[in-house]
N, C-alpha and C positions, 0 to 999 in steps of 0.2 A: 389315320390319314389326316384327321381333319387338326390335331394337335400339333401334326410336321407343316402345315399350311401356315396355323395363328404364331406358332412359334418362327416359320420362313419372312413373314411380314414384321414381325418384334425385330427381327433381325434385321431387315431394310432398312427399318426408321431408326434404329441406334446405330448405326455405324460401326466405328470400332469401339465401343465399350462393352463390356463384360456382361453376353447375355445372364448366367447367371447373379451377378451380382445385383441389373436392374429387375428382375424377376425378385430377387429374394425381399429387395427392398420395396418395392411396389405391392406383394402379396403379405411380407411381413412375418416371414418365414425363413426358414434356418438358409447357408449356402449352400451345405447339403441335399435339401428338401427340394431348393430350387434346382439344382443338378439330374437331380432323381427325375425331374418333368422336362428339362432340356435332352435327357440321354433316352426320353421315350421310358424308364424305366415305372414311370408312376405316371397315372393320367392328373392331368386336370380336374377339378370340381367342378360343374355347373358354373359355381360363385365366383372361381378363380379366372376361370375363362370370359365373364361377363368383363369381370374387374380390370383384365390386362386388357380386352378390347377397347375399354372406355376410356382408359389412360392413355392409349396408343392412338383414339379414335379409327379405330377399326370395323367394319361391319361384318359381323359375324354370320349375316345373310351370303354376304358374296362367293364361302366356300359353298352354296346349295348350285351357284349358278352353271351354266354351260355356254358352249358355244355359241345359242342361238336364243341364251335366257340369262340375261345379266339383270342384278340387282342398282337399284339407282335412286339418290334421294331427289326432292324437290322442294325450291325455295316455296316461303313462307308466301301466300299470297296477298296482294298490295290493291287494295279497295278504294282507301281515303288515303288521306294526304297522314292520318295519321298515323298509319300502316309502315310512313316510310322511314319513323325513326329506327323501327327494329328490322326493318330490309337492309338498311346501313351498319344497322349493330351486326346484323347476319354476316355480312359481308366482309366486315370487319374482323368476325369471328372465321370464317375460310381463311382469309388471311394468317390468321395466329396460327392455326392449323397445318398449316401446310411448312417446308423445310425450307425457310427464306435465306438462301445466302449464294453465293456467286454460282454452286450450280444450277439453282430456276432460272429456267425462260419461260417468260409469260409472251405465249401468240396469241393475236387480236385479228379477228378477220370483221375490219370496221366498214360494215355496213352504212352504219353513222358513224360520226365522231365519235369514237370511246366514251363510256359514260365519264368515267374515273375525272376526265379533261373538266368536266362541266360540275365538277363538285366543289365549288367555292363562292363568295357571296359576291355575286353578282347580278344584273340584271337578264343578262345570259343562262345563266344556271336557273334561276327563281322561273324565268320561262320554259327553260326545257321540263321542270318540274308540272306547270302549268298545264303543258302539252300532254304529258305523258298522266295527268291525272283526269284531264279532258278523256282523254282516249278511253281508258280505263270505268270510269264510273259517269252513265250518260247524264244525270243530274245535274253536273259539274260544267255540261258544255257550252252556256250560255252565260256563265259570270265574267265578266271582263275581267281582263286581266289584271286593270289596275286595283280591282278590289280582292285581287287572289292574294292569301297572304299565305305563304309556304311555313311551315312550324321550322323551329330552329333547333338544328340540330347541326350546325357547323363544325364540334369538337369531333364527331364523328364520321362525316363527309372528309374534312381537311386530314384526317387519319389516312381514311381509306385511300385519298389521292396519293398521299406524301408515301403509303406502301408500296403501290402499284409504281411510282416513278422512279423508285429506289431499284427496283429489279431490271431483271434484263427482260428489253422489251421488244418482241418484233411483230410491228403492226402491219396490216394489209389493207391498204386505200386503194380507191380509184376514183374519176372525175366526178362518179355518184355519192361519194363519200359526204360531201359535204350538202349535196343536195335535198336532203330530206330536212334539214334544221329551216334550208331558206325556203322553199314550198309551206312549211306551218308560218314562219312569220306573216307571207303574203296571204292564207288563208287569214287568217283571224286579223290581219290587216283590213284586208277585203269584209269581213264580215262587221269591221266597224269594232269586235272587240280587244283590239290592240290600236293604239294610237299611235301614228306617225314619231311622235319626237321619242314613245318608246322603242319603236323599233328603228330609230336612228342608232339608239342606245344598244341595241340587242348585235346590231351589224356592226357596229364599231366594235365592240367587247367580240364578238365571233370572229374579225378581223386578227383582234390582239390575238386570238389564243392562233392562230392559223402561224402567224408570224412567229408567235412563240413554237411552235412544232417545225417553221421551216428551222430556226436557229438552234432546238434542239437535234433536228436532224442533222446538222454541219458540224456540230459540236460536241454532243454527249458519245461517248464511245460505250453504253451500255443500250441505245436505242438504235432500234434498226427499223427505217419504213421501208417499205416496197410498196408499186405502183404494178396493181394487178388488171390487166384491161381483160383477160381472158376467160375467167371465174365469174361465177354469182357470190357475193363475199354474202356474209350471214351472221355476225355480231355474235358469234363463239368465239370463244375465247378458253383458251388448253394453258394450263400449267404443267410443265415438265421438268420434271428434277428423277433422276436417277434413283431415288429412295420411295419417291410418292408422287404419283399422278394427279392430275382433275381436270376432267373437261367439262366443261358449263353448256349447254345450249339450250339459248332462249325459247322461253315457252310466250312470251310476250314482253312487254315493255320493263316490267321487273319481275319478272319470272324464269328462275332457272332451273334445270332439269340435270344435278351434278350426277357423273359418273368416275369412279376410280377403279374401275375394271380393269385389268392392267394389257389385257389382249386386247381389247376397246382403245386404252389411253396409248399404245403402241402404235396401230392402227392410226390413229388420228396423228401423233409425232408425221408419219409416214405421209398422210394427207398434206398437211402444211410446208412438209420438207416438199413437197410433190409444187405447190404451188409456188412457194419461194422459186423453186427453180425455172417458173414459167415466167417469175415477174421483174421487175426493174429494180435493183436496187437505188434509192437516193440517196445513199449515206457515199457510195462509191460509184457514181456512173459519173460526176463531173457538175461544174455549176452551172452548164448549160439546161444540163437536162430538170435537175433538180429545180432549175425559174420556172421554166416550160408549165412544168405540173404543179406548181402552187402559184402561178398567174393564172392557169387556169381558172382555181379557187378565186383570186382576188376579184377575177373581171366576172366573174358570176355571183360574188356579194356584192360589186359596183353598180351592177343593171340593178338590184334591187333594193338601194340605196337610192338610185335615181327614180326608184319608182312611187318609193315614199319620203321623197325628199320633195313634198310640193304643199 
């Protein structure tokens, strides 16, 4: 049973090529040989079974699991700031992983702004880093900003952005969407360790990227937002492709909790198809509607512009 399961999911991720031929060549054994373990006719070895899950990245755990007992990894966890050159490497690596081509949709249910948005050098980014390693390690939370230096690790952020924007994308916003980023400016403003002409800088740059998502919204025919007033959104985030699933959900700030359960990642399709249908789309409701919801956005970084503009 458990050799028609490893060999059903071989089959998912190759598509139409020749299960026996990538068996024979991946274990390095005859086309015959490889036949004899596709026809059920010979079993697999221990070695053989490890080798094709690891090539395939398969978890060989998932065939133990049940309806009410699923197997799931979790990201690496993110302490220091130094933590976060291999959380982007990791992530980068899900990326590679997975079957990137016009059947993935990647759904966002943006709690915050997507991280993916915030991965380029700016003053913007260097602060949401700021934030998020505040939160994280309590040591940290009293260094002003201006002496935060973030490690540089650009070649690999600008990767992971330029992936995630290349896919099909359908994001899930509402009014609170952007509200979490301008509540930390005003704290650490307020607390003295953020400085006024910095976070002129942080509001401008969170401006640009705002206006760059309405203009991708009118324009890119691979992005899709929707304006969810009805939901609690939650900053998961599901990949779905017809060959291979993932759903991510956040265990904190850079913490994920991935599942490719396929009764789980179906499930969830379902969830998201459930809420699209309750929400607005802006790509097609009209330009009235689509000003409406990101003046929103604009006149709520304006009060806090005004507020450290003195």
């Amino acid at each position: 049973m458990y050799q028609e399961l490893l060999l059903k999911q071989i089959r998912r991720k190759i598509g139409d090529k020749s299960l026996n031929d990538e068996i024979s060549n991946i274990l390095n054994i005859s086309y015959d040989a490889a036949h004899r373990r596709t026809s059920l006719k010979a079993k697999f070895s221990f070695e053989e079974a490890l080798e094709l899950a690891k090539y395939f990245q398969i978890s060989l755990d998932q065939f133990q699991a049940s309806d009410h007992q699923i197997v799931v990894r979790k990201t690496s966890a993110v302490a220091k700031t130094e933590d976060l050159e291999s959380f982007f490497k990791n992530n980068l690596h899900v990326f590679e992983n997975l079957p990137l081509n016009d059947k993935m949709t990647i759904y966002y249910s943006a709690k915050d702004i997507p991280f993916f948005y915030t991965l380029s050098d700016t003053l913007l980014s260097r602060f949401k880093i700021y934030v998020w390693m505040n939160l994280l390690n309590a040591k940290q939370v009293f260094v002003p900003f201006l002496q935060f230096s973030s490690p540089n690790f650009q070649l690999n952020t600008k990767e992971l952005r330029k992936k995630y924007e290349e896919q099909n994308v359908i994001e899930l916003w509402n009014d609170m969407t952007v509200s979490s980023i301008l509540q930390q400016i005003i704290y650490y403003y307020e607390t003295g360790l953020l400085k006024n002409h910095e976070a002129q800088i942080i509001l401008k740059e969170l401006k640009e990227l705002i206006e760059y998502i309405e203009q991708k919204t009118e324009s890119n025919p691979k992005f899709h937002l929707y304006e969810n007033e009805l939901m609690h959104l939650s900053n998961d985030i599901f990949f779905h492709h017809p060959q291979q699933s993932l759903f991510a959900i956040p265990t904190n700030m850079f913490g994920y909790i991935l599942v490719n359960d396929e009764k789980t990642c179906k499930e969830t399709q379902n969830y998201f198809e459930h809420q699209i249908k309750n929400s607005k789309s802006l790509n097609t409701s009209g330009n009235r509607d689509r000003k409406i919801f990101f003046n929103k956005m604009y006149v709520q970084i304006e009060k806090i512009y005004e507020k450290v503009n003195f």
